[in-house]
N, C-alpha and C positions, 0 to 999 in steps of 0.2 A: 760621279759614280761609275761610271759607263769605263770600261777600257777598251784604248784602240788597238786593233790585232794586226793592222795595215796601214800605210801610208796613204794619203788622199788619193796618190798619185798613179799608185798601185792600182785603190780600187778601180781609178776611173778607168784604167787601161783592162778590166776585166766584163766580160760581157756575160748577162744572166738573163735569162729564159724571162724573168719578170722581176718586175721593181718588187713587189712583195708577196710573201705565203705567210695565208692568213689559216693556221690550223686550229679548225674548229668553225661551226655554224649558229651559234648561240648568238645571244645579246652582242655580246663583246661584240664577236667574230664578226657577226653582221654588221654592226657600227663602224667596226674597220676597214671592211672592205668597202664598203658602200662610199664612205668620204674618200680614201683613196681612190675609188673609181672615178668620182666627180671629179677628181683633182688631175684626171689626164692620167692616172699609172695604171701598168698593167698588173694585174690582179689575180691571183691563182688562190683558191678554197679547197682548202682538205678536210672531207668530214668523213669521221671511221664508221657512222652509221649509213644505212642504204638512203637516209631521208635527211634535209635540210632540217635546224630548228633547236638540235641540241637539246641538253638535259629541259630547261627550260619548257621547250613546246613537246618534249617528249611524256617525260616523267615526273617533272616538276611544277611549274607555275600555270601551267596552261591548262594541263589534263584538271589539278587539282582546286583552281580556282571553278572550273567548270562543275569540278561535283558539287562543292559548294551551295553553287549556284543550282542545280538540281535539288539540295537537299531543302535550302531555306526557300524555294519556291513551295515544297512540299509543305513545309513546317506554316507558310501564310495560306496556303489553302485550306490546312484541317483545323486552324484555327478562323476561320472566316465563317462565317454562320452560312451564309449566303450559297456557299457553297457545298458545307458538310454538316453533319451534327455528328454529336456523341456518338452516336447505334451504328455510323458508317463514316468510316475515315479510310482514305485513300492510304497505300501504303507499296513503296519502293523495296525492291534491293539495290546493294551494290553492284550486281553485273548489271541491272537495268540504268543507273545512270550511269555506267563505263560506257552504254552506244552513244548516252551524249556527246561526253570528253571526245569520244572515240572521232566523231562529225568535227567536233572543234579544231582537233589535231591535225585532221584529212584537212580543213581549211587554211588552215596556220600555215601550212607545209606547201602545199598551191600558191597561196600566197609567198611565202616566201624566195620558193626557186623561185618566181616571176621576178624578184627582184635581183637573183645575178644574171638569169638570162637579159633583162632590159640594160644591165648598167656593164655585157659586155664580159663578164668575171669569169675564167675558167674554175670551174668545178669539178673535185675528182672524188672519188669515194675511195677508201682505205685506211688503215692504220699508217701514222705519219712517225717518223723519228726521221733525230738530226745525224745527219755524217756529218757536216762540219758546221763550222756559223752561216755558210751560203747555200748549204745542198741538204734536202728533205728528199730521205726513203720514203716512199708508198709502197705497203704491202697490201695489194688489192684484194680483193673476195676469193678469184679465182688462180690466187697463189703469187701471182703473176708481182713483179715488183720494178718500179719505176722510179728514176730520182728528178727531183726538177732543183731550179737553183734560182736564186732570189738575193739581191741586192739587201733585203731586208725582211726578215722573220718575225711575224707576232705569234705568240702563243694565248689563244683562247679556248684549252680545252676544256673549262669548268671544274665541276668536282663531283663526286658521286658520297652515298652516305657509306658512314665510319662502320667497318665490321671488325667487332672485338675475336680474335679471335678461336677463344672459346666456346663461341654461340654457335650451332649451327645451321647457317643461312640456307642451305641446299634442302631442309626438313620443310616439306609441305604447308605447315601450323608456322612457320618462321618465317615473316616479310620485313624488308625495308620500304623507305619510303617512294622505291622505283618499282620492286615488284607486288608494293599491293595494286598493284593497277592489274596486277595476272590474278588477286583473286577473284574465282570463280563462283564460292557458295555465301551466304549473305551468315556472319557469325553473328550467333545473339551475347554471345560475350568478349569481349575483346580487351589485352593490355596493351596500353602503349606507353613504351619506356622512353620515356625523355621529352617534359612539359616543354620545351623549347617551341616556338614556331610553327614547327611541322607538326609535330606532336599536338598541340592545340590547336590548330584548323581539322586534321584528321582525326580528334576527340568530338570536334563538335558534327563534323562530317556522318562518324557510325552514332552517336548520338542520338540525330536526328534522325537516323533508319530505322530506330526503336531499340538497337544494340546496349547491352550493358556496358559499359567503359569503365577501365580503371587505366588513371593517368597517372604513371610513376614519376615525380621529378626529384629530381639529383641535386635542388636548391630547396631553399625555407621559402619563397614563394615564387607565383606562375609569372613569366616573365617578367626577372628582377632590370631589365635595363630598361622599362617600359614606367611611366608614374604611376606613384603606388597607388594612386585613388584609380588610376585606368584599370590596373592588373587586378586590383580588391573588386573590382566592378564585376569582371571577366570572372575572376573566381567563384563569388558569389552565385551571377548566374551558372555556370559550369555544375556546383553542389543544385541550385534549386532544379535543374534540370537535370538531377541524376544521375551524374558524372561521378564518379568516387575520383579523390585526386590525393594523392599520399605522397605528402613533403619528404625531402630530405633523407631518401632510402635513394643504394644503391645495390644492382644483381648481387651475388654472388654465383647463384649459376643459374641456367633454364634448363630445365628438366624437358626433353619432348616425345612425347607420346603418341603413338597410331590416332587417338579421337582428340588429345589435349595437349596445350602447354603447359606448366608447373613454373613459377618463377619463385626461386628462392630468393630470397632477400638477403642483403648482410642483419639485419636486425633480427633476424628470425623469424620473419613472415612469409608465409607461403598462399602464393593466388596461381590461380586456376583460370584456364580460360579454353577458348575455342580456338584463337593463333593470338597471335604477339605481332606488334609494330614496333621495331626497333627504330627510333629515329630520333640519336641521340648522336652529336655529331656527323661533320663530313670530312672528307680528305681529294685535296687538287690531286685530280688527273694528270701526275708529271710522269710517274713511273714507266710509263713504256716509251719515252722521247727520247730515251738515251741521252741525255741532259749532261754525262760527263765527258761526253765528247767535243763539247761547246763550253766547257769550265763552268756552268749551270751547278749550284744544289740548290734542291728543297729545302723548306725546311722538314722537321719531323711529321706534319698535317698535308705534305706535298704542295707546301705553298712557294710560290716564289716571292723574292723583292723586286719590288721597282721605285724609280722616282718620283718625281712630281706626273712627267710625261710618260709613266708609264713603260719607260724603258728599263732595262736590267742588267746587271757589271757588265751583259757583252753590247758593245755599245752598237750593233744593230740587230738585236734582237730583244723583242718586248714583249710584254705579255697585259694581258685585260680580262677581267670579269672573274669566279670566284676563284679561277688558279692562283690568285693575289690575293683571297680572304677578303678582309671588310671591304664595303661592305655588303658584299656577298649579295647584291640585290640586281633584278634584271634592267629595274629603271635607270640603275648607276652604270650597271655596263654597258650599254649603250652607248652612253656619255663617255665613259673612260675609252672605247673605241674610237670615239670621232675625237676623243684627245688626243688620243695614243698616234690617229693621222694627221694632226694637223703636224704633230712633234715631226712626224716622217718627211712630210712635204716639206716643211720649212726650217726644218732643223733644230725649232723649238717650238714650245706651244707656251705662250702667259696663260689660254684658259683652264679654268678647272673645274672640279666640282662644287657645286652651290654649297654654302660654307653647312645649311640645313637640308640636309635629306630627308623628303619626307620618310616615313617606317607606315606601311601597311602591311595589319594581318589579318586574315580571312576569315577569320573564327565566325561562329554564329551566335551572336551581331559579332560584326566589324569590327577592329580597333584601329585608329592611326594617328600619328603625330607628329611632329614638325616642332624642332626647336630644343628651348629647356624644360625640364620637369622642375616641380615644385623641390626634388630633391634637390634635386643640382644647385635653385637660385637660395637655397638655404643653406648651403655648406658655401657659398660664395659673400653669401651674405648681402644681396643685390636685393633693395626693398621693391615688393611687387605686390601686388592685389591680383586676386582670383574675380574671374567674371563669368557665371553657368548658366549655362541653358539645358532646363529637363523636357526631350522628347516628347515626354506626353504633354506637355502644354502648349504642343507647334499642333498647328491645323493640318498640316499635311501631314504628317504624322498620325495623326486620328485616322484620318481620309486613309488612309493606307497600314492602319493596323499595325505602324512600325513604332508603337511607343515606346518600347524597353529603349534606353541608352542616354547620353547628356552631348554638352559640347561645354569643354573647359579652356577660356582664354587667360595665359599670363602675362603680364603687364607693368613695364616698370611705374612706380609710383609719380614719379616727378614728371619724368618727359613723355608717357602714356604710351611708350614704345612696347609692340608687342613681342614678350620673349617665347611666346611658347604657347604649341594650342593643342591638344588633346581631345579626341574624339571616341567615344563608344558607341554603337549603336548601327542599324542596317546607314549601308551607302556610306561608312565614314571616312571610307578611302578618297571616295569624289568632295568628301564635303571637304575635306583638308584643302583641298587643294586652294582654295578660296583666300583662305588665312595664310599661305603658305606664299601668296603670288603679293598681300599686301604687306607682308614681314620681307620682303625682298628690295621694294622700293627706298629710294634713297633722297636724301634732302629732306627729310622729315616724314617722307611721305607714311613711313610706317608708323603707324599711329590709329589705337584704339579708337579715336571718336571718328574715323570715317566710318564704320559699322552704325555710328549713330546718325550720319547726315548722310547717308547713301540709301536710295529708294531701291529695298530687294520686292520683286516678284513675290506674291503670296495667292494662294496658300506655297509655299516652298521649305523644303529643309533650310535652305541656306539663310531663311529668315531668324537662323538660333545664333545666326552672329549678334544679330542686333540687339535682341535680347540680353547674350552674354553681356555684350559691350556696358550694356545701361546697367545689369545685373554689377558687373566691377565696376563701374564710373561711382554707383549711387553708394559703394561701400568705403569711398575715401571720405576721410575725413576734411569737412567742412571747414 
């Protein structure tokens, strides 16, 4: 895939400032530099913002998993007797838990310069593009502009979300998914266009502030790549807790107003709100890297290709984390960094990513999964049995008020090998991981009946494996 631009002999005869520039401080970026620092090379990090941490601990995964976590704290309180009653319920805005996020971010950010100051890693601030395949512009804050030069180039500068550009994003009432974090007043009505992901953790997020919600999606239902009994689950609660969510309409235009939004529909519906959350799509951060000076293109989303190791047609420059799209998650780029270094150190890398990634999403309750859905092993036609476990019948789950949700294990029929495990419910990010670590093992070792002959801790969630297990064992036929 890779083309050479030089002779070995050439290169070795050329002298650079550092083995590698790692532009950008995200997931990727930091998994990149971090394995190359251990690996002996010198290390240089461009990040265009004044702070370590990328979209990620900025605007994305960090900030927003933290409101979350402020909202469904909120939501187990006013539901606790012990706590609250009827005539008095606690009750949040949105700038009140942005101080949360706001502490988490300050920590994330501490934490992280500590890790290129200890592992030695020059660090610059600025806007980065390439003059050639060896030498990266920095344009600094204060105008000032600098080039350093590197043996090898990774690009991880993520991506930011998709602006159509008919909307306009600069109107007050108009946020994406980076600057609702700049709202200030707490709306009691709010649309958000694009059931995706984003869209459904920041539905269930104003939700739970007491905000009206209307969830536009642009599909027939709320995450189609997710199993249908998990997203039928998600939806359901979504409607019982007052979500309005309208399938399979797209804008035709947003009308914005001094006190409101207006979103026209193409179908002919018109909704009203207090602002709009656009977060429906995103687009890789390639456009200001001057990319055709290195024979580099995007694609049309600003994405790049690479290979297995995450290298791309110039054969020393790579790229990691969502500038590559799928799959777009911070857990994988991590991983696709410390790939993307072993390739660099050694000229190649055998590892890769784990063939199952687990998928978590934040919504309130939780969704996460690992593996196949019931869809998939039925257009395959691969004979399996379902094994469930309903929340409210776990003790810990009483114990802590966390009833709503299940745990769904799939399972081939014959060899009891687990395909697939599905979770709704609080905490079901951490409970995956359980089913995710014995679907991985080899030699048999994946196999339903250890959930039946393994002693789990109780009262505990993780006691819904065993459960499930016996649940699909007791449904084969005899």
């Amino acid at each position: 895939m890779a083309k050479q631009s030089k002779s070995k002999k050439a290169q070795e005869e050329v002298s650079y400032q550092f083995d590698a520039i790692i532009i950008g401080t995200g997931p990727g970026g930091e998994g990149t530099a971090m394995n190359l620092a251990k690996s002996k090379k010198r290390v240089a990090v461009i990040e265009k913002q004044e702070s370590v941490g990328g979209g990620c601990t900025h605007w994305g995964t960090i900030p927003s998993k933290a409101l979350r976590h402020s909202v469904s704290r909120l939501i187990e309180y006013n539901r606790n007797p012990l706590f609250n009653t009827q005539e008095s319920r606690n009750k949040l805005t949105f700038p009140d838990i942005l101080s949360h996020a706001g502490n988490v971010i300050s920590k994330q950010v501490n934490l992280r310069t500590s890790f290129y100051d200890r592992n030695r890693i020059s660090l610059y601030h600025g806007e980065a593009s390439f003059v050639d395949q060896h030498t990266i512009q920095i344009k600094k804050p204060d105008g000032s502009i600098e080039l350093l030069t590197a043996e090898t180039i990774v690009i991880a500068t993520g991506s930011r979300p998709y602006h159509p550009p008919q909307i306009d994003f600069d109107h007050s009432r108009v946020y994406d998914s980076d600057t609702i974090l700049k709202l200030k007043h707490d709306p009691r009505h709010i649309i958000i266009y694009g059931a995706g992901v984003i869209g459904c953790e920041y539905g269930s997020i104003f939700r739970g502030l007491g905000s009206k919600v209307d969830l536009i999606n642009t599909r027939d239902r709320l995450l189609a790549f997710m199993d249908a009994e998990i997203s039928d689950a998600l939806s359901y609660h979504f409607w019982n807790s007052g979500i309005v969510i309208r399938h399979n309409e797209d804008f035709d235009k947003i009308e914005t107003r001094d006190d409101c939004v207006i979103v026209h529909m193409q179908s002919g519906k018109k909704m009203q709100a207090d602002c709009i959350l656009f977060a429906n799509g995103r687009t890789g951060n390639t456009d200001t890297l001057n990319l055709q000076s290195v024979g580099l293109v995007a694609d049309g989303r600003g994405l790049l290709k690479v290979n297995e190791s995450h290298q791309t047609e110039i054969n020393n420059i790579y790229a990691v984390g969502d500038v590559i799209g799928y799959p777009s998650l911070a857990s994988a780029a991590f991983d696709q960094g410390r790939i993307a270094a072993d390739a660099i150190v050694d000229g190649h890398c055998s590892a890769k990513l784990v063939s199952d990634l687990p998928v978590g999403i934040y919504t309130i309750p939780e969704i996460s999964s690992v593996g196949k859905n019931e869809q998939e092993l039925t257009m395959a036609k691969i004979p399996y049995e379902v094994g469930r476990a309903q929340f409210k019948h776990l003790a810990r789950a009483q114990i802590a008020g966390t009833e709503v949700g299940s745990l769904k294990i799939l399972f081939h029929i014959e060899t009891k090998e687990i395909l697939g495990i599905h979770c709704f419910g609080e905490r079901a990010t951490e409970i995956i991981h359980i089913g995710q670590a014995i679907m991985e093992q080899k030699n048999g070792g994946n196999n339903i009946n250890y959930f039946v002959n393994t002693t789990f801790n109780y009262p505990t969630m993780a006691e819904a494996y065993r459960v499930a297990a016996l649940n699909g064992l007791n449904r084969l036929i005899k």
